[in-house]
C-alpha positions in Angstrom: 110.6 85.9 100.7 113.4 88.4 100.5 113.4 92.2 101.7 112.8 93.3 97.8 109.4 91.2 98.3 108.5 92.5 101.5 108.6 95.5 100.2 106.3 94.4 97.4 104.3 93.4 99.7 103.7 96.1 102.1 102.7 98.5 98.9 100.1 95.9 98.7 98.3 96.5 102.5 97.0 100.0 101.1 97.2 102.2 98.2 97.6 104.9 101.0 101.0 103.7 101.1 103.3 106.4 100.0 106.8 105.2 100.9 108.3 102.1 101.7 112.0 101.3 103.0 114.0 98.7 104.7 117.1 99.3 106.8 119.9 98.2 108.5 121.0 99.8 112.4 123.9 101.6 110.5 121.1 103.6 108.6 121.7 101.9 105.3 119.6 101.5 103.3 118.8 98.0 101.6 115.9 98.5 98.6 113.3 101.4 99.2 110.5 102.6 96.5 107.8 104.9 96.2 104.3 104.4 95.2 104.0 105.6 91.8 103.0 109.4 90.6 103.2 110.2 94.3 105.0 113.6 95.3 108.0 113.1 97.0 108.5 115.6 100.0 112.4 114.9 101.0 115.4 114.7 99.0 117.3 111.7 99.0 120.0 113.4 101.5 116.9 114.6 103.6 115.5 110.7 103.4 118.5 109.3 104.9 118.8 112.1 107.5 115.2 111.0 108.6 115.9 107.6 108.5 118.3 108.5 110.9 116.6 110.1 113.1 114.1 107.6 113.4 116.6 105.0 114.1 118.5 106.7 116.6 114.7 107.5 118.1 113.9 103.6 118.0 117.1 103.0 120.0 115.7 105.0 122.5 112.4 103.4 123.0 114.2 100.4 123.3 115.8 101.7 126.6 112.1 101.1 127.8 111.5 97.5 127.0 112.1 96.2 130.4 109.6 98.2 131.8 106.9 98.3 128.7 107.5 94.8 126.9 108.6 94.3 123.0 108.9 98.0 120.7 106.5 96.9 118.2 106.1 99.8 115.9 106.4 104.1 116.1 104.8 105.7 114.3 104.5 110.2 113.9 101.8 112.0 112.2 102.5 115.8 110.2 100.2 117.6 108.3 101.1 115.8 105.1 102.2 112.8 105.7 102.0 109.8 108.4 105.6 107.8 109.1 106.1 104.3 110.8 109.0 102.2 112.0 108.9 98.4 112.6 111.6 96.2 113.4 112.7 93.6 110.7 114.5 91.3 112.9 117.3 92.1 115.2 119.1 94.6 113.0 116.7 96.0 110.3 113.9 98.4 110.4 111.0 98.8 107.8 109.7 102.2 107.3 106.6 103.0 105.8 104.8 106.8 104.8 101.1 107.0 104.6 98.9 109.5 103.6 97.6 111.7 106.5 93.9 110.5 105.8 94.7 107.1 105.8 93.5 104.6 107.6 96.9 104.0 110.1 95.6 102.0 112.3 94.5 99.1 110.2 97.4 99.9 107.7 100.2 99.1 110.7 97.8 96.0 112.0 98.4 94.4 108.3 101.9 95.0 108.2 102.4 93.7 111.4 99.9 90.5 110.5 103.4 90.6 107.4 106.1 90.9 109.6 104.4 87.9 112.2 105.0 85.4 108.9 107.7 83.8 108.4 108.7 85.4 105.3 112.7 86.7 106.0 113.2 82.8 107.8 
């Protein structure tokens, strides 16, 4: 399975799903889609500043691995809109937006239960 599959795949965990997007470390982006219908709350230029930020913030959790063990996900929760960050291998990040009633918890368990397969081998 390739990243355009995982990301097919990951809209199927929960129609709470907004958002999903897959990454490089440069901040690139490799395919991303919304759900259909759904508002979209950032601009394209807003997206990628995000996706930044988040990645430059995962680089910084990393610092702490020594001490905590693997960075398995982050995640941050607004008003309108809940956002995660996995790692994709080494050098790629998967970032996923959730409605804010949703069910996070058991949304991130079933993409990580995804990201455990070996479906990018």
């Amino acid at each position: 399975m390739d990243y355009y599959d995982l990301l097919s795949e990951v809209f199927k965990v929960s129609p709470a799903i907004r958002f999903v997007g897959i990454y490089d470390c440069h901040f690139k982006k490799i395919t991303d889609d919304f759900q259909p219908g759904i508002l979209q709350y950032l601009s394209r230029e807003e997206m990628q500043n995000s996706t930044r930020y988040d990645i430059r913030r995962w680089e910084t959790y990393k610092l702490f691995q020594h001490q905590f063990g693997e960075t398995n996900f982050a995640m941050v929760q607004y008003d309108k809109v809940i956002l995660a960050i996995f790692p994709v291998g080494e050098k790629v990040h998967l970032r996923v937006s959730m409605e804010p009633q949703a069910n996070y918890s058991e949304i991130i368990e079933r993409i990580q239960n995804l990201l455990r397969t070996p479906i990018l081998a």
